[in-house]
C-alpha positions in Angstrom: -57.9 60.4 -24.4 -57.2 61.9 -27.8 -58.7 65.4 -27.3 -59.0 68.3 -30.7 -59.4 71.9 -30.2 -60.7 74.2 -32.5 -60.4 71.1 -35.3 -56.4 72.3 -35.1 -54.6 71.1 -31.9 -54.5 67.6 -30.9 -53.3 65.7 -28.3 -53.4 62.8 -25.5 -54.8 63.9 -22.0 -55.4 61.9 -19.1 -59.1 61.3 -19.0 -59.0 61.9 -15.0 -58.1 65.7 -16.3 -61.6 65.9 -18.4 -65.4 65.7 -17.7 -66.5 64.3 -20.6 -70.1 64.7 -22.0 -71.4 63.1 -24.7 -68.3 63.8 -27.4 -67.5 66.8 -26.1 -65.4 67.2 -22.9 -64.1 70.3 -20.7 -60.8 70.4 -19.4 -60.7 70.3 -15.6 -57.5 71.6 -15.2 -54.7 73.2 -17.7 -52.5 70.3 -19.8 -49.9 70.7 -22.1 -49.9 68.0 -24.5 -46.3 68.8 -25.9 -44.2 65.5 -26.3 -40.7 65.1 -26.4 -39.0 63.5 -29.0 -35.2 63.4 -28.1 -32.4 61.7 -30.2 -31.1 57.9 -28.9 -29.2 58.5 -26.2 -29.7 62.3 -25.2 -29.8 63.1 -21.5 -32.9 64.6 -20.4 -34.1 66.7 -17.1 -36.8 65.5 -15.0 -39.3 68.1 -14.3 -42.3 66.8 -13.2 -43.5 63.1 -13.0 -47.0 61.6 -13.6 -46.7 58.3 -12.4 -50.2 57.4 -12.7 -49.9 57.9 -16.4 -46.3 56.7 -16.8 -45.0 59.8 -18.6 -42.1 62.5 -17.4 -42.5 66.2 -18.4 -38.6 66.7 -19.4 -36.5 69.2 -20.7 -33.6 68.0 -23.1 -30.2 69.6 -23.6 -31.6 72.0 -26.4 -33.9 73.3 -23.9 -37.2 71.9 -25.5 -39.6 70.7 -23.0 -42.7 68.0 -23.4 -44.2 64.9 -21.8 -41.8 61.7 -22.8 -42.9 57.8 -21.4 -41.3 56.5 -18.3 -40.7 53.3 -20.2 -38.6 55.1 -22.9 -35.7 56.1 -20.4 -33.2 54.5 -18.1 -31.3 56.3 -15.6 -28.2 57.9 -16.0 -25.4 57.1 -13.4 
């Protein structure tokens, strides 16, 4: 779900992380909605997988870290 905070901050959030009510919703646990947006090519750093939503939280090789789609990569050998 598309969620907006304080009519600033937006961002996609699993709706299995929110109870929703009416068109508001609280946040059942703590989700960064940062996403990565690394150059063709670039190697990035697995850090924790969602596999229910299909996205990776990765770091890339400047250090920046966010949520990047499983479909997106391919593995490095």
């Amino acid at each position: 779900m598309l969620v907006e905070r304080d009519s600033r901050d937006r961002g996609w959030v699993p709706a299995r992380y929110l109870h929703r009510s009416g068109p508001s919703a609280v946040a059942l646990r703590r989700y960064d909605t940062t996403t990565l947006t690394p150059s063709q090519n670039a190697v990035l750093t697995l850090i924790e997988a969602d596999a229910e939503s299909g996205w990776l939280w990765c770091r890339d090789e400047e250090g920046d870290e966010g949520w990047f789609p499983t479909n997106r990569l391919e593995p490095s050998f």
